[in-house]
RODO-2510 file (C-alpha; in nm, 4 decimals, decimal comma):
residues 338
     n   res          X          Y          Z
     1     x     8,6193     3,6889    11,1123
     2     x     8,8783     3,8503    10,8863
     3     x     8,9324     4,2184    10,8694
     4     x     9,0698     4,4541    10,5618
     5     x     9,3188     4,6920    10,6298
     6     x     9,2724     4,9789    10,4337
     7     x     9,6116     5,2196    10,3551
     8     x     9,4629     5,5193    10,4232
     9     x     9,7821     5,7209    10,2344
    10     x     9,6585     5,5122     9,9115
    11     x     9,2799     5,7257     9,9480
    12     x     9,2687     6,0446     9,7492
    13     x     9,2015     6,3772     9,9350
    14     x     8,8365     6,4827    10,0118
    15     x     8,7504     6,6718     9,7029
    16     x     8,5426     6,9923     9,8144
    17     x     8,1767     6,9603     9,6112
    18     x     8,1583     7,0913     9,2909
    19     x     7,9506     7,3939     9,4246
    20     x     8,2539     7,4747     9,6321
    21     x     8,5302     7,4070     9,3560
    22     x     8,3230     7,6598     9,1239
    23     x     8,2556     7,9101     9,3777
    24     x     8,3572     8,2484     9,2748
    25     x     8,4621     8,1010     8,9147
    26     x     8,2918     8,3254     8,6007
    27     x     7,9936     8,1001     8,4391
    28     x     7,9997     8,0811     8,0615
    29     x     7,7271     8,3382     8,0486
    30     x     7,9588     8,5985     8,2602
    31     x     8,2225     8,4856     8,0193
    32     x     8,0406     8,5333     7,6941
    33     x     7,8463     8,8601     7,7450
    34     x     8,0269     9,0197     7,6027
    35     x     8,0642     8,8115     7,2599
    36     x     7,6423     8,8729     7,3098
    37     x     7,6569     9,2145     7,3024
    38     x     7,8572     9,2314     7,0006
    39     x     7,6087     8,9800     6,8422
    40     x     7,3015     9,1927     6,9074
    41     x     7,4906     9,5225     6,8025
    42     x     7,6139     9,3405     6,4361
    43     x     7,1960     9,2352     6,4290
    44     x     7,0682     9,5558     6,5621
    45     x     7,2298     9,7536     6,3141
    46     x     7,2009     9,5517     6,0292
    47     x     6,8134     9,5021     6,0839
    48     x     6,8330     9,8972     6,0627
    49     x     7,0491     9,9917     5,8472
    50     x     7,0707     9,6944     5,6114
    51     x     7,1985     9,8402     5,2906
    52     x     7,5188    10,0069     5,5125
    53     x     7,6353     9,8675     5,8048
    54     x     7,7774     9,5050     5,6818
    55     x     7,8529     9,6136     5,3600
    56     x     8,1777     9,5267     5,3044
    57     x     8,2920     9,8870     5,2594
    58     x     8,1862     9,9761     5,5970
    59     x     8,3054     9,6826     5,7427
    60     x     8,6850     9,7623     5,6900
    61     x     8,6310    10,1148     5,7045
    62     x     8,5568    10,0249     6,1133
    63     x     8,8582     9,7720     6,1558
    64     x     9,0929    10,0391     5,9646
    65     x     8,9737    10,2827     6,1815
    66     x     9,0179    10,1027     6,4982
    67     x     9,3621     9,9795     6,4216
    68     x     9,5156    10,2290     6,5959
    69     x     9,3247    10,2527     6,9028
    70     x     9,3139     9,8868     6,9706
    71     x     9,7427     9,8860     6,8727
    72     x     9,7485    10,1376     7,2282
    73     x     9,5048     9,9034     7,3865
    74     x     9,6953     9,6551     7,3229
    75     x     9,9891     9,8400     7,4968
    76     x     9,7726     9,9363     7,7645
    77     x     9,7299     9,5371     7,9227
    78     x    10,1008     9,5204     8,0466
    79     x    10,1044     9,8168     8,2504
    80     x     9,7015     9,7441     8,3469
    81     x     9,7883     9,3799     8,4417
    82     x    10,1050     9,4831     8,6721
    83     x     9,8621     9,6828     8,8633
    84     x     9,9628    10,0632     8,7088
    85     x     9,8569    10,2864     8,5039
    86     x     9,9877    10,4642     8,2117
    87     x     9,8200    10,7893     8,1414
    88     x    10,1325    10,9322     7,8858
    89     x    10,0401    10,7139     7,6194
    90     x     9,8450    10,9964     7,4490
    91     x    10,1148    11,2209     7,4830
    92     x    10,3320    10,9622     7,3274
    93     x    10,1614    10,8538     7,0417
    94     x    10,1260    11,2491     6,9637
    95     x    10,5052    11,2862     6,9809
    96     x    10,5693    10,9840     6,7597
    97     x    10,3725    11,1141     6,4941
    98     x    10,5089    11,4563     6,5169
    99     x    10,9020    11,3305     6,5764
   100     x    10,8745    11,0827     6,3026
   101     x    10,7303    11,4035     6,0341
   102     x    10,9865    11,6528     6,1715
   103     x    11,2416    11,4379     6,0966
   104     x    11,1805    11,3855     5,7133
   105     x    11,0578    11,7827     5,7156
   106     x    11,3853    11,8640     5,8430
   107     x    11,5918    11,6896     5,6094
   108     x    11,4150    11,8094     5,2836
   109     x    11,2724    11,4154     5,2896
   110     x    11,6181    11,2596     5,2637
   111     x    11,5780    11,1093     5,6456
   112     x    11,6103    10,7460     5,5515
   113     x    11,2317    10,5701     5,6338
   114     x    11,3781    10,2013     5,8304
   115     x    11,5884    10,4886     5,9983
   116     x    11,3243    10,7815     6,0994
   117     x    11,0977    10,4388     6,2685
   118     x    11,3989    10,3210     6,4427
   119     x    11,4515    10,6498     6,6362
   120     x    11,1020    10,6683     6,7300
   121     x    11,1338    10,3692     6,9018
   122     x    11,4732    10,4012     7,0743
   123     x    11,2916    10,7402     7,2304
   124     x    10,9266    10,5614     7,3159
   125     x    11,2056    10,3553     7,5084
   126     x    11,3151    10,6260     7,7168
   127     x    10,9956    10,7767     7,7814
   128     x    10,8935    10,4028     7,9593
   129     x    11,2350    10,4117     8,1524
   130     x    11,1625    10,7698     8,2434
   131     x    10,8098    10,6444     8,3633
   132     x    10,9229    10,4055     8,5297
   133     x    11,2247    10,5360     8,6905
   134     x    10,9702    10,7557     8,8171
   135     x    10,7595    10,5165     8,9823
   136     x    10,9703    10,2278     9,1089
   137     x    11,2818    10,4477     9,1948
   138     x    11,1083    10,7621     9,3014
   139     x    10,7604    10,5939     9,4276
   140     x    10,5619    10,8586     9,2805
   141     x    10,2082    10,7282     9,1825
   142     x    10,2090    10,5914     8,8374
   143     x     9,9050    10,7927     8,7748
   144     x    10,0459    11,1384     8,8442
   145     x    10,3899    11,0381     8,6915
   146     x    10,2420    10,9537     8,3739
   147     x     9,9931    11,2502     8,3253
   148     x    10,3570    11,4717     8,4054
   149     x    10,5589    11,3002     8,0957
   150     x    10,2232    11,2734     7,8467
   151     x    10,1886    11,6572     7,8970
   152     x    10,5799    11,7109     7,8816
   153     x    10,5428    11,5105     7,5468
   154     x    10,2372    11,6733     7,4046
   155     x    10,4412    12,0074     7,4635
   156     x    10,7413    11,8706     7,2805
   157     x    10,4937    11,7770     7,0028
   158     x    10,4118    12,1668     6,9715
   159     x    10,7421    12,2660     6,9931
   160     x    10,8476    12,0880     6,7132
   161     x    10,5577    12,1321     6,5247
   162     x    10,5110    12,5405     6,5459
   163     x    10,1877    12,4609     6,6761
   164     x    10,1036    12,3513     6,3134
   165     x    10,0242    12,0003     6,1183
   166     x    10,3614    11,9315     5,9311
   167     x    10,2539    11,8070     5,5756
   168     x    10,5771    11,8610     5,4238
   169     x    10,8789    11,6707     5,2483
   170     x    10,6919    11,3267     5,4008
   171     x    10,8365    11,0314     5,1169
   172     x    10,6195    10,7967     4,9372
   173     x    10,7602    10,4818     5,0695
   174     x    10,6239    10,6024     5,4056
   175     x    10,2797    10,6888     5,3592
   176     x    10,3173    10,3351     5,1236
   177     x    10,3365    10,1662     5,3636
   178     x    10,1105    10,3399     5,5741
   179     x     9,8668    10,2687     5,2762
   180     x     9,9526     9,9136     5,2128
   181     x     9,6126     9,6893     5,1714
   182     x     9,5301     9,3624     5,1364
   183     x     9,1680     9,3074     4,9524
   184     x     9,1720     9,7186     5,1283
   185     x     9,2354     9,5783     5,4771
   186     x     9,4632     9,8457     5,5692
   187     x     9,7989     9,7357     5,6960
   188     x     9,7250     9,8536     6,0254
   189     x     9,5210     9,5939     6,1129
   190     x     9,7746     9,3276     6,0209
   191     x     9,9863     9,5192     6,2682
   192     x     9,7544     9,5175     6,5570
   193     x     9,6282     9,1570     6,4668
   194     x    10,0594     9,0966     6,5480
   195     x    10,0178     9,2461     6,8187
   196     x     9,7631     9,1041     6,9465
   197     x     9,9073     8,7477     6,8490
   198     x    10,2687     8,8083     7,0343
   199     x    10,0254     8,9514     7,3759
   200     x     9,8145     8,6355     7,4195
   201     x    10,1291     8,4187     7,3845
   202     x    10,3253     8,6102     7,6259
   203     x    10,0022     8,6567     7,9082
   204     x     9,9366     8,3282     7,8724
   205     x    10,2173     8,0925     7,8238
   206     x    10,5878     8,2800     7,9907
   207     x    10,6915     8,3170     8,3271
   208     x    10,6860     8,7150     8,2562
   209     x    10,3032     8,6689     8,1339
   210     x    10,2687     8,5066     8,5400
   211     x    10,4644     8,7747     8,6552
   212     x    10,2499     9,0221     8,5624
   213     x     9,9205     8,9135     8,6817
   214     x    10,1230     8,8417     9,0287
   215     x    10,2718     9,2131     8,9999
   216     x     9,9039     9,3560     8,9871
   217     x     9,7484     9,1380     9,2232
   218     x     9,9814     9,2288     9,5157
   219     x    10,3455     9,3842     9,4413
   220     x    10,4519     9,2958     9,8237
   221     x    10,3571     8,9733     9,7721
   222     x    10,5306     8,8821     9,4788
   223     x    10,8491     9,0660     9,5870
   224     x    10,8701     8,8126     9,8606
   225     x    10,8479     8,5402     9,6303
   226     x    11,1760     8,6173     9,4851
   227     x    11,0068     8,7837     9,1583
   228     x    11,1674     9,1188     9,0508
   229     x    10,8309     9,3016     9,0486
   230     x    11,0684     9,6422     8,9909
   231     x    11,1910     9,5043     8,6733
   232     x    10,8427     9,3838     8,5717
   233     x    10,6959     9,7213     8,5898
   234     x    11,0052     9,8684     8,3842
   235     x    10,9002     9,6296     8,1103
   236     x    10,5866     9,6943     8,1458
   237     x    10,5895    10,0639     8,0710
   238     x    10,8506    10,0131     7,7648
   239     x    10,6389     9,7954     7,6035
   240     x    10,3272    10,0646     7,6591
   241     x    10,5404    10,3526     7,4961
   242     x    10,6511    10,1485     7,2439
   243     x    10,3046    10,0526     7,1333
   244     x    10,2042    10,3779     7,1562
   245     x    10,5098    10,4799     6,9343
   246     x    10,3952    10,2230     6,6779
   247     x    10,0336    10,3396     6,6851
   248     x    10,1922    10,6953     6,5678
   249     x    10,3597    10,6286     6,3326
   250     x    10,1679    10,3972     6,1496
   251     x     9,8712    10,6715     6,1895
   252     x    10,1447    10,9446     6,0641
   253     x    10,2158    10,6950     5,7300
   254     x     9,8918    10,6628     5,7342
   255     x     9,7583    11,0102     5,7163
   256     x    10,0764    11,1581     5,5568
   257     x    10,1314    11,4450     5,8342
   258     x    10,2133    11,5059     6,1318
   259     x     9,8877    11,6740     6,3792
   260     x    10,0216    11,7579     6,7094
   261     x     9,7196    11,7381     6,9232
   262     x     9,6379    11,3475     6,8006
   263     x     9,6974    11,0832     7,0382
   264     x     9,5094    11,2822     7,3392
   265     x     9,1773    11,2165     7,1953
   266     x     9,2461    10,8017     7,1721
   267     x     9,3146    10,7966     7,5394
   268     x     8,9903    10,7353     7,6438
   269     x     8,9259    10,5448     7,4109
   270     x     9,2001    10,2926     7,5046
   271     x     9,1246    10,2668     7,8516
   272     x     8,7231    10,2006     7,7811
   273     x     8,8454     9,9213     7,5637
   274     x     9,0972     9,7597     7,7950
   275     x     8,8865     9,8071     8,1044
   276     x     8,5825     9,6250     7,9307
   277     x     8,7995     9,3809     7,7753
   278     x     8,8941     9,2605     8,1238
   279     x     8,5233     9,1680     8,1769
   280     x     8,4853     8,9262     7,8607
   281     x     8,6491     8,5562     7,7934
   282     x     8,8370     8,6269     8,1377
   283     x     8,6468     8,8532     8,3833
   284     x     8,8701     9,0092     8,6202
   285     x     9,1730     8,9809     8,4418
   286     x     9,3275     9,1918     8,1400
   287     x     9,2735     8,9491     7,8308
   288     x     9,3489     8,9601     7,4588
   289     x     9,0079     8,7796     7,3470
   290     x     8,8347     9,0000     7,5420
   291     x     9,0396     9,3063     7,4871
   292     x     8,9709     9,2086     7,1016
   293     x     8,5977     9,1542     7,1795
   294     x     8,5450     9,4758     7,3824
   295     x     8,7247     9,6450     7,0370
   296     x     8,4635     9,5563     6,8044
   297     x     8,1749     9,6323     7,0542
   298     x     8,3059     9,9897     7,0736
   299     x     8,4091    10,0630     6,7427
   300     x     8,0847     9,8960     6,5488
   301     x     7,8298    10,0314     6,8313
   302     x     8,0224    10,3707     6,7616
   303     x     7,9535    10,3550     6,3284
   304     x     7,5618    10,1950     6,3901
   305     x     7,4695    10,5358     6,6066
   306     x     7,6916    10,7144     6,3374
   307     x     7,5371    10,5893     6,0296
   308     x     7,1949    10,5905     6,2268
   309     x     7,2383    10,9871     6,1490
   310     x     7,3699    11,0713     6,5355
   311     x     7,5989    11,3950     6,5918
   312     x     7,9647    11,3678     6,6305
   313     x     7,9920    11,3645     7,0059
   314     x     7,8609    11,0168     7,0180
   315     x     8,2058    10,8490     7,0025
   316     x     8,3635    11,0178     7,3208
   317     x     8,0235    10,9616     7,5129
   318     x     7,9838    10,5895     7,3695
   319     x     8,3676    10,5218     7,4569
   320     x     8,2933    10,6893     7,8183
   321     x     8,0251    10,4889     7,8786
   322     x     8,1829    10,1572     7,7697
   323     x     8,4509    10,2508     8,0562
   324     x     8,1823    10,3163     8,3410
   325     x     8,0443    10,0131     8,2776
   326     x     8,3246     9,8104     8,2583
   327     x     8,4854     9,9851     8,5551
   328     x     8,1093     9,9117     8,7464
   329     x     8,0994     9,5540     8,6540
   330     x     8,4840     9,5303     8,7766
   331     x     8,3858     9,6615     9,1243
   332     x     8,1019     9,3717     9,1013
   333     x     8,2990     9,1054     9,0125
   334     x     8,5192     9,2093     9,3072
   335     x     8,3039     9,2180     9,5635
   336     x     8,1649     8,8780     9,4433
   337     x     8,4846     8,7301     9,4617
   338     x     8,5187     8,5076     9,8671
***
């Protein structure tokens, strides 16, 4: 009677069952909601207000006018994915788009454009090494630091300002470009669609995109890997000044002044859509798909109940209420998670 010997090396590894390989893993309906709700809002509205809402007039009305909130969105998901937050990005935005008019107001308009952006910049730099000099060097919580500088920068903002909108001596090749259209797509738009293009590729395809996620799942952790989580969170909070710094001063070219009290009122709006972006495409994880979804939800929801004929206070109180529920179906998520 002959026997088989069987190498038991040459066997592959017990696969768990599929049950227990998806476990815990977002179905495409978790995935997708999102991309639903933004389907029935589009049909909602449209069924009601037929002869406005997708007319192409209103339609890039809403994606000009969400340009600049979904540019400091944008900014928002480095800082949100290493696990801190960033509260001065209002203040920063406001001082962008005050520094940037105060310098061609103070010059009689001769400040060279290329030149007055570049400044901006170099200064939305310091403000994330301040931040974060703050928090990694002198371990004070990223959400107190940050409220300290935004309201240090929103007083700077007055300061230079007077307490007043500076309107004058801004040149035409600014607010030109701040103006620039394609088929009346405003340019900001091609700005945050950059943006958006240079985030996904860095989240999901470099070792710094890895190094994030690690940072904000547990800093300890990933310190002990060898990963310079201190050095992460710098970067992280340059590149959320310096998107806020862009945000300003494309709204400043846009609007061809300077308002001092701006960028508070797009903080909220920021957070809501970052926070329910990170439910979409990739639950439980700061995402540009869904960060882009969660942008058009807000901002189309937003101008249905506005053309509907509702009162002004319904952005703030739709934007808050985007953020509860993302922040509620976060905390599910979580405690779904084994």
């Amino acid at each position: 009677m002959s026997t088989t010997t069987v190498d038991v090396g040459s066997l592959p590894a017990d696969e768990p069952p599929a049950k227990d390989r998806n476990a815990g893993r977002p179905g495409v309906g978790q995935r997708y909601a999102g991309v639903f709700v933004l389907i029935a809002i589009l049909a909602l509205f449209t069924a009601l207000e037929p002869a406005k809402f997708m007319s192409y007039d209103n339609v890039v009305g809403v994606l000009g006018n969400s340009a600049i909130l979904g540019i400091l969105a944008v900014g928002l998901l480095a800082p949100l994915a290493a696990g801190v937050f960033d509260i001065s990005i209002g203040g920063t935005m406001t001082l962008a788009v005050v520094a940037v008019a105060y310098l061609f107001q103070s010059t009689g308009g001769s400040f060279p454009v290329p030149l007055a952006i570049l400044v901006v910049f170099v200064g939305a730099v310091g403000v994330g090494l301040v931040n974060s000099w703050l928090v990694v060097n002198r371990g004070v919580e990223p959400f107190i630091a940050t409220i300290g500088t935004g309201s240090v920068m929103v007083g700077m903002s007055q300061l230079l300002a007077n307490g007043t909108t500076i309107t004058n001596d801004i040149p035409s090749t600014f607010t030109d470009f701040g103006r620039w259209s394609v088929g009346r797509i405003p340019v900001g738009v091609f700005i945050l669609l950059g943006l958006c293009l240079v985030a996904w590729y860095v989240l999901q395809y470099t070792p710094f995109g890895r190094h994030l996620y690690a940072t904000g799942a547990s800093r300890e952790a990933t310190r002990l890997t060898g990963i310079r989580t201190t050095r992460v969170l710098k970067v992280a909070f340059v590149v959320s000044a310096l998107a806020a710094a862009i945000a300003g001063v494309t709204f400043a070219a846009r609007l061809g002044s300077g308002p001092p009290d701006i960028g508070q009122g797009f903080l909220i709006g920021a957070y809501s859509v970052a926070f329910l972006g990170s439910t979409i495409i990739q639950p439980g994880r700061f995402n540009v798909g869904g960060l882009i979804v969660a942008l058009l939800i807000i901002s189309f929801g937003v101008n249905g109940l506005q053309i509907s004929g509702l009162p002004f206070w319904v952005v703030e109180t739709f934007q808050g209420m985007a953020l509860l529920v993302a922040v509620l179906l976060g905390r599910r998520k979580a405690s779904q998670t084994p």
